[in-house]
C-alpha positions in Angstrom: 162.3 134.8 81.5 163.7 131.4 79.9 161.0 129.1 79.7 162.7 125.7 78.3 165.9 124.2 79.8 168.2 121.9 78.0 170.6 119.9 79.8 172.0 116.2 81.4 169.0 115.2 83.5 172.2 115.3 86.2 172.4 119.0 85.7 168.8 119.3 85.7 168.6 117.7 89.0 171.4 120.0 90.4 169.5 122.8 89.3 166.1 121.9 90.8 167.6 121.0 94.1 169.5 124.3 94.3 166.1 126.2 93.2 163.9 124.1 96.3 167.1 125.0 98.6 166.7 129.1 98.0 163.3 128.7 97.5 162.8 130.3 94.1 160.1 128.3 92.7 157.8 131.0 92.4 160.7 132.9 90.9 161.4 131.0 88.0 159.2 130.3 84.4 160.4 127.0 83.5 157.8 125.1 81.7 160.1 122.5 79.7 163.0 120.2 79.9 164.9 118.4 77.3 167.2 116.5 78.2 170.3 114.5 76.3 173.3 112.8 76.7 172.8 110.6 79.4 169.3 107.9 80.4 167.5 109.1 83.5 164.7 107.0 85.6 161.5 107.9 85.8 161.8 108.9 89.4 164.6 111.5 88.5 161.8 112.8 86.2 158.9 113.0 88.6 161.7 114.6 91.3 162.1 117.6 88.5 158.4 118.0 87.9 157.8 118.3 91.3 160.4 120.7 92.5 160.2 123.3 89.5 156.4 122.6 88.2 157.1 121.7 84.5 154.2 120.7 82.1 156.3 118.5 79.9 160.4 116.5 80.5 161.0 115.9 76.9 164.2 113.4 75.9 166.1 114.2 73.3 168.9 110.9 72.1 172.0 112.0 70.2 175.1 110.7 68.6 177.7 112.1 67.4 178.4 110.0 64.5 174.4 110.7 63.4 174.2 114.0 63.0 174.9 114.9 66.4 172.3 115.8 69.4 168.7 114.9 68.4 168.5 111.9 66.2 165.0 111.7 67.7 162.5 113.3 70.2 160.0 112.8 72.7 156.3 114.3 72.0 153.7 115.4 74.5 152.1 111.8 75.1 155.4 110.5 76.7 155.5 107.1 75.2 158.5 106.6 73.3 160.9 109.0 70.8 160.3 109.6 67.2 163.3 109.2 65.1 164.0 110.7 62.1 163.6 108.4 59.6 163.9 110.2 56.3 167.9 110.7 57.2 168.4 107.1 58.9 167.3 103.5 58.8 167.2 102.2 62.6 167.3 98.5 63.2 167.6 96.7 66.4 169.9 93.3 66.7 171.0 91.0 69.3 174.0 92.3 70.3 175.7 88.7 70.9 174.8 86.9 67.1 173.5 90.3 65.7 170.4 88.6 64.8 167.7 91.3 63.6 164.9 91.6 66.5 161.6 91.9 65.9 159.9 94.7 66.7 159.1 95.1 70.5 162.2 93.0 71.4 165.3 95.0 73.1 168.7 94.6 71.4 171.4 96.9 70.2 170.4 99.7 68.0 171.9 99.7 64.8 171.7 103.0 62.1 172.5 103.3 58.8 172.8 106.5 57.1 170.2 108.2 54.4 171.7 111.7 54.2 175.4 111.7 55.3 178.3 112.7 52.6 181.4 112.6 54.5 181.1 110.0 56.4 178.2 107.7 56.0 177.2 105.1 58.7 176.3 101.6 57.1 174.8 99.4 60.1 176.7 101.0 62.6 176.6 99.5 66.0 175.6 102.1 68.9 175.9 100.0 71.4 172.7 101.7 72.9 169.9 99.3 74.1 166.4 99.8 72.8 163.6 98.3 71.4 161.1 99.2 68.3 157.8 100.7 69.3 155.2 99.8 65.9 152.1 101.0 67.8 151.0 104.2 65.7 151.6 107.4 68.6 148.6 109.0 70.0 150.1 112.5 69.2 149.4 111.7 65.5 153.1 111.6 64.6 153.6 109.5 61.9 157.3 109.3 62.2 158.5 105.8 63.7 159.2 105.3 67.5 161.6 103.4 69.5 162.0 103.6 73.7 164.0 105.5 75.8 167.4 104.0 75.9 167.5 101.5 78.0 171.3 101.4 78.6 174.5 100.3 76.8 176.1 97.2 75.9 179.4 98.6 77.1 177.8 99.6 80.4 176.7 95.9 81.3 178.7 94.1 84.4 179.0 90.9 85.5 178.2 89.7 89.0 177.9 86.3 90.2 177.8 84.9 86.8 174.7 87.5 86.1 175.1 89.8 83.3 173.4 93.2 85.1 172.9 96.4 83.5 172.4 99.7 85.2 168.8 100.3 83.8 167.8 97.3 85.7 168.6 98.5 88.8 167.1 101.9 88.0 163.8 100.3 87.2 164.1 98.4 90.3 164.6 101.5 92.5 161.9 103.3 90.5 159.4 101.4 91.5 160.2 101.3 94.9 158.5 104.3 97.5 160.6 106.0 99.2 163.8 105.1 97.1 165.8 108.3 95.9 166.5 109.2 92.2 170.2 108.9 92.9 171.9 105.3 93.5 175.7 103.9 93.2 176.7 100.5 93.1 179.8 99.0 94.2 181.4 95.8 93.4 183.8 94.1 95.6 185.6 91.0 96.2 186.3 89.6 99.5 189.5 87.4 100.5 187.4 84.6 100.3 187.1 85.2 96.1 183.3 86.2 96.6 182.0 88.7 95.0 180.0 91.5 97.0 177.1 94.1 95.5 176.2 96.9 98.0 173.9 99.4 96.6 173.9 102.9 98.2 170.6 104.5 98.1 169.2 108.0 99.1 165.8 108.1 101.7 163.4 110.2 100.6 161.0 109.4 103.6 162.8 109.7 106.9 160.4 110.6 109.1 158.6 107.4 109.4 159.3 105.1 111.8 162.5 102.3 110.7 162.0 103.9 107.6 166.2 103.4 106.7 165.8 99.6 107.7 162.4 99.2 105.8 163.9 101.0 102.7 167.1 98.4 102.8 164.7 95.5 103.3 163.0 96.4 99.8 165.3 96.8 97.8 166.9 93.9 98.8 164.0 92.4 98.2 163.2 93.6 95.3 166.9 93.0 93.4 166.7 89.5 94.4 163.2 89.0 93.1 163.9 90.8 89.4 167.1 90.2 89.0 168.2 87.3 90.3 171.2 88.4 93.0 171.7 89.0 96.1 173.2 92.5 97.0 173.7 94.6 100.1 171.8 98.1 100.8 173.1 101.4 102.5 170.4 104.3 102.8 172.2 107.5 102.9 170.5 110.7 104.0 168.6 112.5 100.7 171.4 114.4 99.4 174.7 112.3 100.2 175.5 111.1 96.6 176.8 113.7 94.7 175.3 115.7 92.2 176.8 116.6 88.8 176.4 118.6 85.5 177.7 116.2 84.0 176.7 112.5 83.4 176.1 110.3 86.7 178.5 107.7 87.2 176.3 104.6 88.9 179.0 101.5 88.9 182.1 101.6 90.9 184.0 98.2 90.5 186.4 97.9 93.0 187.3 94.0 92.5 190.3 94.2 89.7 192.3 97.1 92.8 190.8 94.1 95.4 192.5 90.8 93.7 
């Protein structure tokens, strides 16, 4: 029985759900998951974990100009991935002035290549948003570490004047009880010229009593409070927003089909 599974954390989630659904948790061996290609919350993670049972959700960064998948990995204490950096030198910049960063600030991760023949990398701009971890890692690893990507330049909207990022929102949500792993946001723009956020979330609680109008009332809340903007909440039953193999799309932006 296969005992590691290596996927999107989308398709991992579509798998878990379909394995609580027939209920073949007892049927399956899964003790690990790596997963690439796309950033995940932690509540996606703890939504896994809990469905199939699996000791250790491992994230594994790629790129296909660096050597492909795995450029890096995440060890058993969970606190950031170790890069390889006897093939590549990892900086992080503001992605704006393309100042260097200190380490512990996030910017753009920049790579430049130590082993590549064909086609070397000299400060090439990933437009992936991370940060520099210097703290030695209590696994004993002594290769460097930066965070979990955090999101991409290129993924970054404007609303209201507010440059927003997808990860924010994430964060928000994750820390929020009751708030499904799953969320979409849509952008629109009403005759009036004002713009309009509404953020469609999943109930994982709905037996308790207003629990869809509590849920909304947090988050709108809470999105206010971190990030600065005001945005409208629909809860959906757990299970509405669709599920994919592939990588989750979270921004709709309807206003350039609305002007």
């Amino acid at each position: 029985q296969s005992t590691v599974f290596c996927a999107t954390a989308s398709m991992a989630l579509l798998i878990a759900e379909e394995i609580e659904r027939r209920g073949m948790k007892n049927r399956i061996a899964l003790k690990k998951f790596i997963f690439g290609a796309e950033r995940h919350s932690r509540r996606m993670r703890q939504r896994i974990r809990d469905i199939t049972g699996a000791e250790h959700l491992f994230d594994i960064p790629g790129l296909t100009e660096l050597y492909g998948p795995g450029t890096g990995l995440e060890c058993i204490a969970h606190q950031g991935i170790h890069y390889w950096a006897d093939y590549f030198i990892l900086e992080i910049v503001n992605p704006e002035t393309l100042e260097l960063l200190p380490d512990g600030e996030v910017g753009e991760m920049v790579v430049t290549t130590l082993r590549k023949e064909a086609a070397p990398l000299i400060r090439y701009r990933t437009r992936d948003l991370t940060r520099i971890i210097p703290e030695p890692c209590p696994c004993g690893n002594p290769l460097p570490r930066h965070d979990h990507l955090l999101g991409r330049t290129d993924d970054m909207f404007i609303f209201r004047a507010v440059n927003i990022y997808p990860g924010q929102i994430e964060h928000v949500l994750s820390q929020i009880h009751g708030a499904g792993s799953e969320y979409q946001v849509h952008l629109h723009r009403r005759d009036d010229g004002r713009d309009v956020m509404l953020i469609k979330v999943e109930q994982m609680e709905p037996d308790l009593p207003d629990a869809d109008r509590r849920l909304a009332d947090i988050v709108t809340a809470e999105i206010r409070r971190q990030i600065m903007v005001r945005a409208q909440v629909e809860v959906l039953e757990y299970g509405t927003l669709p599920r994919t193999e592939r990588k989750s799309r979270r921004v709709f932006d309807h206003r350039v089909m609305e002007r």
